[in-house]
N, C-alpha and C positions, 0 to 999 in steps of 0.2 A: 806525458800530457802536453797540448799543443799549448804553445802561448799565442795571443792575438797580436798584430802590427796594426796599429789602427791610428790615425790622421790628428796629429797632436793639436791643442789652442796654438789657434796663429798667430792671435795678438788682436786688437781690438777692429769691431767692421769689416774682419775678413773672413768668410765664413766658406769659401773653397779655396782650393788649389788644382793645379794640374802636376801629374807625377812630371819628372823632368826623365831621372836615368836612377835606373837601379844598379847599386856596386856588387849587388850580389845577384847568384842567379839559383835558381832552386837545385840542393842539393849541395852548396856550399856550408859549411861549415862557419860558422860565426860568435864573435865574443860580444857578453852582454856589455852595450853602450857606444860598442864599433857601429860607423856610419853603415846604412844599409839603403838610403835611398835618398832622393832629395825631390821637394817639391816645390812649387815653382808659384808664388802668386802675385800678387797686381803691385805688390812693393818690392817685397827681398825671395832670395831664395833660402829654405830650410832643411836642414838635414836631418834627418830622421833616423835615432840610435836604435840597437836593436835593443828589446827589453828584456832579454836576457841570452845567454848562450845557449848554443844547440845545431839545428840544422834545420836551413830553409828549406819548409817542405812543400809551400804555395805561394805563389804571386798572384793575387786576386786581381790590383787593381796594375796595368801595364803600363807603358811610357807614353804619355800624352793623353792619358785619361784624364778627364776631372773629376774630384774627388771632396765630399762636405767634409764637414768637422766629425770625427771620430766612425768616419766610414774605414772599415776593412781593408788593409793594402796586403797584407799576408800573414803566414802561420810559421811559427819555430818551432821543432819537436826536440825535445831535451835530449842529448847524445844523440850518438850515430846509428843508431839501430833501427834499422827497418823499414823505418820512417823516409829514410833520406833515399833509398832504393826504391821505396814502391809509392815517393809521391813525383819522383822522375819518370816514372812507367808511364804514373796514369794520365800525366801532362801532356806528353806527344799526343797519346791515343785521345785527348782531348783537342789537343789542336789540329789533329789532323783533317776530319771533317769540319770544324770552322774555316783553315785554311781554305778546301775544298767552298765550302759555301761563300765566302768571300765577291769572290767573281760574279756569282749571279746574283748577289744584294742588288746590285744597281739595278738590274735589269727591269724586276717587279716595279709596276708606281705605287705597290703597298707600304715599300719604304718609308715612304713619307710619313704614312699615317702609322706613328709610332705608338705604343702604348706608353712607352717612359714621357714623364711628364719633364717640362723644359727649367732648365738649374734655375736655383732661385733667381740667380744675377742675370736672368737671360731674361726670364717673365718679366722682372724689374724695369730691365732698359726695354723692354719689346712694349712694353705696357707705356712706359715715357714717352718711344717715338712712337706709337700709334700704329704699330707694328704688329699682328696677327702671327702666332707663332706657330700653327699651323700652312702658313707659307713660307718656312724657312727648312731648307733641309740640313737637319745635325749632324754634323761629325762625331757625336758623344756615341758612346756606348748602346747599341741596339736603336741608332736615332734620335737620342736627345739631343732638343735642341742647345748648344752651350750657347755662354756669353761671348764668345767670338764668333759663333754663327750669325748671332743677333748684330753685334758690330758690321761683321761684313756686308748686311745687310742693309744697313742701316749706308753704310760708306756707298752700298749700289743705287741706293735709292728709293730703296723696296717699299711702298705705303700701302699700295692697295693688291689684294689679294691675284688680280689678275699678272702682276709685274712678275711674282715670285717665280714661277714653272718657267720664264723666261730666261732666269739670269743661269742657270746651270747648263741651259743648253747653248749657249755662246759665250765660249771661253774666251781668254784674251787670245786677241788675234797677234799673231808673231809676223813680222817681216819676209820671212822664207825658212822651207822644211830644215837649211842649215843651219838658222839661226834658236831653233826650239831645241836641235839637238845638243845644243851649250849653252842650256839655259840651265836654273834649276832653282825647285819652287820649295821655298823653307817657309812652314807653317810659325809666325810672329810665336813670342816668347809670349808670356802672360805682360810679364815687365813692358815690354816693348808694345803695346798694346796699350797700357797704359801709359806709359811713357806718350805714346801719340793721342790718345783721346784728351791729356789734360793739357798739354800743349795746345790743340784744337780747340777746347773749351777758354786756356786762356783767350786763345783772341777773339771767341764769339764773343765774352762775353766783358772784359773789361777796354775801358777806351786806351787804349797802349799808345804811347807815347816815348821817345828815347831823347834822351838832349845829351851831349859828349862833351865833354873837355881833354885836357892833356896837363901831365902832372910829369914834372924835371924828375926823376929817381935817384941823383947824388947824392942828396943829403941821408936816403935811408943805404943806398948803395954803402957810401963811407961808412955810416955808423955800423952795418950788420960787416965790412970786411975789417972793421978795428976791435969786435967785437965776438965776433962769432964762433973763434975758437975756444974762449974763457966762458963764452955763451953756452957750448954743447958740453964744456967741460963739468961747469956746475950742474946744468938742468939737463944732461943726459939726452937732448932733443938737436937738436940744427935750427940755428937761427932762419927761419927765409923770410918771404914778404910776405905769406899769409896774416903773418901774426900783427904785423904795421897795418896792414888795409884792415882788420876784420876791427883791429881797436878804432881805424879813426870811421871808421863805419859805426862804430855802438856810440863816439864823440856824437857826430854826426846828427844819429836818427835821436839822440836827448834832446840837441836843440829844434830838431823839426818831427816832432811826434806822427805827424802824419803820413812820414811814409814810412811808419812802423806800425801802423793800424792797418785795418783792412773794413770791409762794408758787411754788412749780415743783411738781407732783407732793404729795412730804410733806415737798419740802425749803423752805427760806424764803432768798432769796437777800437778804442788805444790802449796799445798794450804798453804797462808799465815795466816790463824787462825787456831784454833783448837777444833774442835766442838765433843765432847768426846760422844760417845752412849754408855749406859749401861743398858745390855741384864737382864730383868727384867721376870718373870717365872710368867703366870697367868692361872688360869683356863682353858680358851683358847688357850693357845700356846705363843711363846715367843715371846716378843716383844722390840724394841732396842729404848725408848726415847733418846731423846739428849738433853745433857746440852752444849749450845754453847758459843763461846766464852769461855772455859773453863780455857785458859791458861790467861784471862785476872781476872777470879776471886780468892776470897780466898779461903781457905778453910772453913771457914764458908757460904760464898754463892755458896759453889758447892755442901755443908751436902743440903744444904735449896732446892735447884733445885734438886738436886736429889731425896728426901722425894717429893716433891712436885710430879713432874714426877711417882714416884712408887706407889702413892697412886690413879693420873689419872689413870695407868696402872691397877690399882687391880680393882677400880671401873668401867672399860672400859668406859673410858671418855676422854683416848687421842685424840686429832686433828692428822691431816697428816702432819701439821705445827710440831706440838713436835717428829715425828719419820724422816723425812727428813732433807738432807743433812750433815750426819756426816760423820766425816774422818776418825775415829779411836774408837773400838771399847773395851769396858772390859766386862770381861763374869767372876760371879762370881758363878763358882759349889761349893766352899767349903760351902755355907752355906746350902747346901743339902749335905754335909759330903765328896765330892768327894775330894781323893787325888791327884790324877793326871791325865789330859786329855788333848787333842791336839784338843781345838777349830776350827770350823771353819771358814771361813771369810768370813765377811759382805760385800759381792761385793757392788760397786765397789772398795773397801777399801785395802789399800794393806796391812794391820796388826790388828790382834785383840789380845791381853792379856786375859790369863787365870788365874785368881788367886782360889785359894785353900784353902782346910781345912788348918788349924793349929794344926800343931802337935808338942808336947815334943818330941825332938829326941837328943839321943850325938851328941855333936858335938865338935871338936879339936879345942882349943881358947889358944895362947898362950903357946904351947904344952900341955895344960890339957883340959880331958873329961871332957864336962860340959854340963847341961842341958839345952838346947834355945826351944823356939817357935819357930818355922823353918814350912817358907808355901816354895811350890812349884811353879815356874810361866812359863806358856809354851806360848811362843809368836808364832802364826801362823802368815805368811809372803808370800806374791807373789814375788816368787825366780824371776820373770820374770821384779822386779821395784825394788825388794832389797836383795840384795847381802849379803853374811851369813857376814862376818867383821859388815857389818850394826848394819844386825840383833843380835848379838850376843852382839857388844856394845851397843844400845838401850837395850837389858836386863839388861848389868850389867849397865846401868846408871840409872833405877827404883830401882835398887837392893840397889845400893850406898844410893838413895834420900831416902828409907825403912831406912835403918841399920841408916842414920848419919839425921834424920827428921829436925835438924837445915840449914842444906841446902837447903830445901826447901822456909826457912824463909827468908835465906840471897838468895835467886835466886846463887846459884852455883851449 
C-alpha cells in the first residue's frame, strides 16, 4: 500500500512553498522520519520527513515547483517489492516525451494562455499592483502564473497589458558574446525574494532616518576578559557582546517606548515587552531570530538563546515561531569587519542598531590622547513614530550602559 508525501502546515500566513532539492530519488530506499526533501518559503526553509519507511516509488512535485498546503510531493511503497522496479520504468518512459516536448513549449504563443490558474500569492500581489495576470508568462507548472513571475513583473514595470509580450523578447543585453558566455543566471530563492521586497517596502514606506554615535569597549572588554572563563564555566555558553548590547538595548527602549512601538494604520501600537531580533547572516540569506522577552532575562540567558537561535539559523532549522513578532532589531556587520553602515529596518519595527568592528583609535580622555577600542553604532529610525531628541538619547543611553556595564547590573 502506497503512503502519500504531501506539504506539511508551514506555520502561520504561509500557504505555499517552492520544492528546494530532494535527498532522495525514486527507487531509493528510505526510513520512516528520515529527511526526504526540503522546501523553500518566504521566511525559512523545511524539511520534509518521510512518513514512513519503504521505497520511493514517485516524485510528483520536482525541484523548483510551487507547491499549496497539503499538495502531493510523492509516494512510498512499503518494502522493496515490485514497486521500486516498475515505478523506475514507468518514470523515464514518462519523462521522455516531456523532455522531447520541452523545446517546442516556447515556440507556440498558446503558452501563454494557460488553463492553470495563477497561485494564490500571485493573484494577490498582481491584483495590488494592478497587474493583469494574463500578461505575465509563468514559470510554474504547465504555465501558472507564480508569485515571482508577478514580482518580476512588477520590478519590469509591467501595468498595462500591451508592455507584457515586450519584456520576454528583450533580454538583458550583455557587453559582448564573451562576456554571456561567463555569466550565469540563478533563479532568486523564495527567502531571498523576500529578503529584497521587505527591505524595498522598508524604505517606500517608513521616513528612515539614522543618527550614529561611538561607544569606548573597555569597560565591557575588561569585564568579559576577567570573566569569561568562570562565565562559560558556570553557564556552559561564551561570554561575548551580544549579551551587553541586547540588555542595554531592552535598558534603553523602557526608558524611550517609542521606538519599541510601531504604527498600524493611524493607530501607534507600544509594546509593553521586548522581544530583541538579531539579524544572523546564513548561506541562504539573512535571517532575524528572536530572543523574547529579552528585557526580562540575564545576560547569561540571552548569551544561551542567542547561540541557540544562531546555530538553528546556520543549520536551517528555525520555525516561524523563532523569527516572528519582534520589536526591535540588532544587526551585527562588524564581525564581517564593516566599520560603518546605516541599517535598514525590520518593518514593521520602528528601530534597528548597528553595531560594528572594533577599532583602536585616539581618542581625548581627561585632556589626554589615549588609545580605546571605540565601535561605531548607527541606529535607523522611523522619523514618522520617533523624533530625532528620541532617537539620539536611545543612542546615548546604550552608549552610557557600553562605557559604565555596572549599570546594567544595578538596572540604571
Amino acid at each position: 500500500m502506497a503512503t502519500e508525501i504531501r506539504v506539511p502546515t508551514l506555520g502561520e500566513s504561509v500557504s505555499e512553498a517552492t520544492v528546494g532539492t530532494w535527498f532522495k530519488k525514486v527507487g531509493d530506499t528510505v526510513k520512516a522520519d528520515e529527511p526526504l526533501l526540503e522546501l523553500e518559503t518566504d521566511k525559512v526553509t523545511v524539511e520534509v520527513p518521510s512518513p514512513a519507511a519503504g521505497v520511493l516509488t514517485e516524485i510528483v512535485a520536482a525541484n523548483g515547483e510551487t507547491v499549496g498546503l497539503g499538495a502531493l510531493l510523492g509516494q512510498i511503497a512499503a518494502g522493496a517489492a515490485g514497486a521500486a522496479t516498475a515505478a523506475p520504468a514507468a518514470k523515464p518512459a514518462e519523462a521522455a516525451p516531456a523532455k522531447a516536448a520541452e523545446p517546442a513549449a516556447p515556440a507556440p504563443v498558446a503558452a501563454a494562455a494557460t488553463s492553470m490558474p495563477p497561485a494564490p500569492a500571485a493573484a494577490k500581489i498582481a491584483a495590488d499592483s494592478n497587474i493583469p495576470t494574463a500578461d505575465i508568462d509563468g514559470s510554474g507548472k504547465r504555465g501558472q502564473v507564480l508569485k515571482g513571475d508577478v514580482i518580476a513583473a512588477v520590478a519590469k514595470g509591467i501595468s498595462a497589458p500591451a508592455a507584457a509580450p515586450a519584456a520576454p523578447a528583450a533580454p538583458r543585453p550583455v557587453s559582448s558574446a564573451d562576456d554571456a558566455s561567463r555569466e550565469e543566471r540563478v533563479k532568486m530563492t523564495r527567502l531571498r525574494q523576500t529578503i529584497a521586497r521587505r527591505l524595498k517596502d522598508a524604505q517606500n514606506t517608513a521616513a528612515m532616518l539614522t543618527t550614529y554615535n561611538e561607544v569606548d569597549m573597555k569597560a565591557v572588554m575588561d569585564l568579559r576578559n576577567r570573566y569569561k572563563d568562570v562565565f562559560e564555566k558556570k553557564h556552559g555558553v561564551k561570554l561575548g557582546f551580544m549579551g551587553f548590547f541586547t540588555k542595554a538595548v531592552t535598558h534603553a527602549l523602557k526608558e524611550l517606548p517609542a521606538v519599541n512601538a510601531e504604527i498600524d494604520g493611524t493607530d501607534i501600537i507600544y509594546k509593553q515587552y521586548c522581544h530583541v531580533g538579531v539579524a544572523v547572516g546564513t548561506d541562504k540569506g539573512l535571517v532575524v531570530p528572536v530572543v523574547r522577552n529579552a528585557d526580562q532575562m540575564s545576560i547569561a540567558e540571552i548569551e544561551k538563546d542567542i547561540g541557540r537561535l544562531g546555530k538553528l539559523a546556520r543549520d536551517g532549522q528555525l520555525s516561524m515561531a523563532d523569527m516572528q513578532g519582534g520589536t526591535f532589531t540588532i544587526s551585527n556587520g562588524g564581525v564581517y569587519g564593516s566599520l560603518m553602515s546605516s541599517p535598514i529596518l525590520n518593518a514593521p519595527q520602528s528601530g534597528i542598531l548597528g553595531m560594528h568592528k572594533i577599532q583602536d583609535r585616539p581618542v581625548v580622555i581627561g585632556g589626554q590622547i589615549v588609545i580605546r577600542p571605540m565601535m561605531y553604532l548607527a541606529l535607523s529610525y522611523d522619523h514618522r513614530m520617533v523624533d530625532g531628541k528620541e532617537a539620539v538619547t536611545f543612542l546615548v543611553r546604550v552608549k552610557e550602559s557600553l562605557e559604565d556595564p555596572e549599570r546594567l547590573v544595578l538596572d540604571l
